[in-house]
C-alpha positions as CSV (number, residue, x, y, z in Angstrom):
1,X,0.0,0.0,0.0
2,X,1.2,3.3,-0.9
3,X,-0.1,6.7,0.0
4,X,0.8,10.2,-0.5
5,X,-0.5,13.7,-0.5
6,X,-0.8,15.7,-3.7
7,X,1.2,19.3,-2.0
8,X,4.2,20.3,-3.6
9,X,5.5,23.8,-1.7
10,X,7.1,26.1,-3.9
11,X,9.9,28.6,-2.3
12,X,9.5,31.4,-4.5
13,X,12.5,34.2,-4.4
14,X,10.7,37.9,-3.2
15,X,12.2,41.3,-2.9
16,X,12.6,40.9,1.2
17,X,13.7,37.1,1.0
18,X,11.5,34.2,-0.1
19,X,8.2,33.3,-0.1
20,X,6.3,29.3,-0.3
21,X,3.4,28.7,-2.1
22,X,1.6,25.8,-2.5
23,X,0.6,23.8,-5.9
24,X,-1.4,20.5,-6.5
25,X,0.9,17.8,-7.7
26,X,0.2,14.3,-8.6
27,X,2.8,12.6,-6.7
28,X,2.4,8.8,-7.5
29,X,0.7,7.0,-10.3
30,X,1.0,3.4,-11.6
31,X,3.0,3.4,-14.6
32,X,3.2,0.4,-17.1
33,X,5.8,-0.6,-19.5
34,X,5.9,-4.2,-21.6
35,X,7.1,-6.1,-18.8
36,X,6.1,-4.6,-15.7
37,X,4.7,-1.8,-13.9
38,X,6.0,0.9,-11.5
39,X,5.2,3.7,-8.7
40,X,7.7,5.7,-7.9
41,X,7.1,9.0,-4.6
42,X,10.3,10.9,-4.4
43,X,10.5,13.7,-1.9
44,X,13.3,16.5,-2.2
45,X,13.6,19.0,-4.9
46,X,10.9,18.1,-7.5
47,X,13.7,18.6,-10.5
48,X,15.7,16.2,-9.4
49,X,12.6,14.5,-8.0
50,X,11.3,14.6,-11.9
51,X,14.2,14.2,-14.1
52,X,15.4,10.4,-12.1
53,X,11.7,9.4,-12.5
54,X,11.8,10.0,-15.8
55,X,14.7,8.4,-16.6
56,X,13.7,5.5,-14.4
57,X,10.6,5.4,-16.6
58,X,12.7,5.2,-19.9
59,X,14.9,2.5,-18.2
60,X,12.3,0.2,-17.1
61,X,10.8,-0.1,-21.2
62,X,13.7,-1.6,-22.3
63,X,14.0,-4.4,-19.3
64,X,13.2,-7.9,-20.8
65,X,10.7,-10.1,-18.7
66,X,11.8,-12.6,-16.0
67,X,14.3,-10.5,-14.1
68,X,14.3,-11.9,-10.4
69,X,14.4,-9.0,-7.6
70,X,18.4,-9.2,-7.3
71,X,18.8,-8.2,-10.7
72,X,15.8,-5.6,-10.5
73,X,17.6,-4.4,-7.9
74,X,21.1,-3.8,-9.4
75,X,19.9,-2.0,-12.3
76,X,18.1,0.1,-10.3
77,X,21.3,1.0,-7.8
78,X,22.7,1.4,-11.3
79,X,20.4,3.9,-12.1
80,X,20.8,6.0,-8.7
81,X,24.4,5.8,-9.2
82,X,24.4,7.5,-12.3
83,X,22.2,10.0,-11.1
84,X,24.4,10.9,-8.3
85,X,27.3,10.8,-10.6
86,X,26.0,12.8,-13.3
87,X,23.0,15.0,-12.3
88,X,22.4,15.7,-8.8
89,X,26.1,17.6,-8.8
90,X,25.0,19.6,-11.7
91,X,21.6,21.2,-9.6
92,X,21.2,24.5,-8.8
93,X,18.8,23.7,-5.9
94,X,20.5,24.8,-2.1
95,X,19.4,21.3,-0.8
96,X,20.2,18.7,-2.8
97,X,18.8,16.2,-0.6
98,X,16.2,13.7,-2.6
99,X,14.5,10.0,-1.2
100,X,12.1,8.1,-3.2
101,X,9.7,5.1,-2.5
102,X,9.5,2.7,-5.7
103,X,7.6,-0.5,-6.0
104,X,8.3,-2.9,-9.4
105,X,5.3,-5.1,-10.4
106,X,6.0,-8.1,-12.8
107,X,3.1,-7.7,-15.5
108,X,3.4,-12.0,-15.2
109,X,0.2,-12.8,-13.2
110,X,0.9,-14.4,-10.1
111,X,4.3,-12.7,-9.4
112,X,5.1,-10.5,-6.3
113,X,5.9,-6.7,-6.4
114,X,9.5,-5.6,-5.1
115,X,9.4,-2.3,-2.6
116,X,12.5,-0.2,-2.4
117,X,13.7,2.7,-0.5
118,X,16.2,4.8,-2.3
119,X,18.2,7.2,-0.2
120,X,21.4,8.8,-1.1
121,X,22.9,6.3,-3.4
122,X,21.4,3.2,-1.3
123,X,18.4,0.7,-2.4
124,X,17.2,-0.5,0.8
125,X,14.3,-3.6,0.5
126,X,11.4,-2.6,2.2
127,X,9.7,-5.5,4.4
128,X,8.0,-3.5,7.2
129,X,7.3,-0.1,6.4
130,X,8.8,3.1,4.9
131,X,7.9,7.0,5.4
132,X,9.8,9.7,3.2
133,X,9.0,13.3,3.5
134,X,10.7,16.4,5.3
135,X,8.9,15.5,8.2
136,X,8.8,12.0,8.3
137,X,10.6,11.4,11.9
138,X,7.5,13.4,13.4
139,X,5.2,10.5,12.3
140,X,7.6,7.8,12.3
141,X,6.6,7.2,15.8
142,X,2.8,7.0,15.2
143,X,3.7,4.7,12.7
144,X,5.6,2.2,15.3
145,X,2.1,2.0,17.3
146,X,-0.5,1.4,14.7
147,X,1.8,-0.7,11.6
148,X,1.1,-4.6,12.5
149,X,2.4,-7.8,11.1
150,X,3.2,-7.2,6.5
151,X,0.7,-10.0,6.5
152,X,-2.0,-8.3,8.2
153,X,-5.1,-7.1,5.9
154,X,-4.8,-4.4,3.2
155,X,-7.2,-2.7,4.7
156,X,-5.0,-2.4,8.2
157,X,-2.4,-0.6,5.8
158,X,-4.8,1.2,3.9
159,X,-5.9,2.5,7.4
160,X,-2.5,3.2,9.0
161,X,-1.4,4.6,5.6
162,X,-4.3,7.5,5.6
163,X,-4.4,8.1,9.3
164,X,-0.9,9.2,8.9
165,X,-1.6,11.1,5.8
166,X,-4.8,12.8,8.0
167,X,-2.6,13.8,11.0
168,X,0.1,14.9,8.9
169,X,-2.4,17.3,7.0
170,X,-3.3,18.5,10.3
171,X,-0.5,19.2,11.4
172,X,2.6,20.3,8.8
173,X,2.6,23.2,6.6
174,X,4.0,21.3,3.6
175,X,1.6,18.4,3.6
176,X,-1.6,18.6,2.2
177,X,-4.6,18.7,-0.5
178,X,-6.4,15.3,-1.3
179,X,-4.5,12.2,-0.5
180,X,-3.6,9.2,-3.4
181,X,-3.1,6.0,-1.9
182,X,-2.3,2.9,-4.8
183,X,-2.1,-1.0,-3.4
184,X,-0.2,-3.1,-5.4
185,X,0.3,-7.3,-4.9
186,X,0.8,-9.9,-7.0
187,X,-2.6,-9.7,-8.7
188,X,-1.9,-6.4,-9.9
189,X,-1.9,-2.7,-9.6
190,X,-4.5,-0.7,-8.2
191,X,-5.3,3.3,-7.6
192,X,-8.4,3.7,-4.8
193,X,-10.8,5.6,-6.1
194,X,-10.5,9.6,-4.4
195,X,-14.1,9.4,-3.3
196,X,-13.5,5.8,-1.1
197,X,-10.5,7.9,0.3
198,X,-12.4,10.9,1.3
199,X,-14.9,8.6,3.0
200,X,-12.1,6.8,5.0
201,X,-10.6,10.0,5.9
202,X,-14.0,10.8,7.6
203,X,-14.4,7.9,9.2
204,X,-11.4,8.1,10.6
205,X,-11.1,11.3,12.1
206,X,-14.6,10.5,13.7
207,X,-13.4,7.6,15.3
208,X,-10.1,9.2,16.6
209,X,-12.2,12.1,18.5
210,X,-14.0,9.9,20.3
211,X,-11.1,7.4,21.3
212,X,-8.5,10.2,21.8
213,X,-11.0,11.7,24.7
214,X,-11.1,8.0,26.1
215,X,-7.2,8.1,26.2
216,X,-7.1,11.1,28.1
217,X,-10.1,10.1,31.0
218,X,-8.7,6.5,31.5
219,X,-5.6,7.6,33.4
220,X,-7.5,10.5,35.3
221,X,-8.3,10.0,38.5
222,X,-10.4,13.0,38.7
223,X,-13.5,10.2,37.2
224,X,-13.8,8.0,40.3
225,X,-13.6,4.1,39.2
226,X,-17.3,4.0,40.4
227,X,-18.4,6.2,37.4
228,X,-15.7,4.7,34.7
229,X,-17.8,1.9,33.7
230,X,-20.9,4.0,33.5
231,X,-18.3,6.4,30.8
232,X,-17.1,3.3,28.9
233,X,-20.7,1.9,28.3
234,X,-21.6,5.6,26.7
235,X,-18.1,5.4,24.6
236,X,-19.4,1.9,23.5
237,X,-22.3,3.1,22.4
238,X,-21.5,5.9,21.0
239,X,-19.0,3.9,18.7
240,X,-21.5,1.3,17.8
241,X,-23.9,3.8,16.9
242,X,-21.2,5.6,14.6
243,X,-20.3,2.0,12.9
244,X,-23.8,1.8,12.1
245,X,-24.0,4.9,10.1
246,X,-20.4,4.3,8.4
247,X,-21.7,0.4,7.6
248,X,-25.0,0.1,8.6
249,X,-26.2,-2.9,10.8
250,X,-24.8,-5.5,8.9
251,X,-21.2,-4.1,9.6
252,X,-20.0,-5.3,6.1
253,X,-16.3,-5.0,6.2
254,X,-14.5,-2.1,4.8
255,X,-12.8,-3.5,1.0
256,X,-9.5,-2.0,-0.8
257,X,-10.8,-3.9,-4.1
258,X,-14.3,-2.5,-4.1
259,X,-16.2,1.1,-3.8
260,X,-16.0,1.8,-0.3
């Protein structure tokens, strides 16, 4: 599962110093070639950002079909090595600092998708989790607490993935407008619909107001233990009431492969 936010903050020069602005970008997107499909997020200057996704594009089209992850993963730390050889010392930008997130899908059925992390010259196999962004160590800790097992449910990631992207967008100056999140296994690639996104992003924020209050009054001895169990039967209820208008009665479950 992989989610970002579509800001891209702009530091503009003025006459007394700079200024940042803020534009709508999309940041990742499935893109397919004859033998597989990518998604590349990169964070950093967005020229750098753009030129090594586009020549990572123009790469992968020429790759013949069968390649096994080691191999995948040498030509693309061959990739990043030219681009630190050859480009990144070339930029005008005052931080040339850049970090993507890729994931390479085999267009055979059946086969796995490979998830790197590319800092600095370094591909680093991603098998738990992976943030990238200025800000990233802020959340990283969030992150620890809610990211379970890799072989929980999609939908856990989905979850964790947007409630990250929710308090970030609450939170940061450069993180914002409408969030894209893309799941990709070895069935295929697939963008969520912005609509199903918006509606988890709801539910979620509903759901956090209530329990956040319940994480404050639990160690406050100011509610005597007599009255606790009376406030936990009213947090109960008022959850299960708000499940029932997010899912209704039958409390279908929430699906990453189907209009949510």
């Amino acid at each position: 599962m992989i989610c970002a936010d579509s800001q891209e903050t702009l530091t503009i020069p003025i006459p007394d110093g700079y200024a940042d602005y803020r534009c709508r970008v999309d940041k990742i997107k499935p893109q397919a070639t004859p033998n597989y499909t990518f998604v590349m997020g990169g964070s950093g200057d967005a020229a750098l950002i753009d030129i090594f996704t586009d020549r990572f594009a123009n790469a992968v089209w020429a790759w013949e079909a069968g390649l096994d992850g080691t191999t995948l993963r040498e030509r693309v730390n061959d990739l990043v090595i030219a681009f630190y050889r050859d480009t990144v010392p070339l930029s005008t930008a005052e931080d040339k600092r850049v970090a993507f997130m890729l994931c390479v899908k085999p267009n055979t059925p059946g086969l796995d998708p490979y998830l790197w992390e590319i800092r600095g010259p370094g591909v680093i196999p991603i098998d738990h989790y992976s943030l990238i962004g200025w800000e990233e160590g802020i959340y990283k800790h969030f992150a620890d607490r809610l990211y379970k097992d890799p072989k929980s449910s999609a939908n856990r990631a989905l979850l964790v993935g947007l409630y990250l992207m929710t308090l970030g967008k609450s939170t940061s100056n450069v993180i914002g407008g409408p969030t894209k999140a893309i799941t990709v296994s070895s069935h295929g690639v697939m963008e969520i619909d912005t609509d199903s996104i918006t509606t988890i992003e709801n539910r979620i924020e509903s759901f956090a107001k209530i329990l956040e209050d319940l994480t404050l009054w639990c160690p406050d001895p100011s509610l005597p233990n007599r009255e606790f169990p009376g406030y936990l039967e009213g947090v109960e209820r008022e959850l299960i009431e708000l499940r029932e208008r997010h899912f209704g009665s039958s409390q279908r479950s929430l699906r990453t492969d189907n209009s949510v």
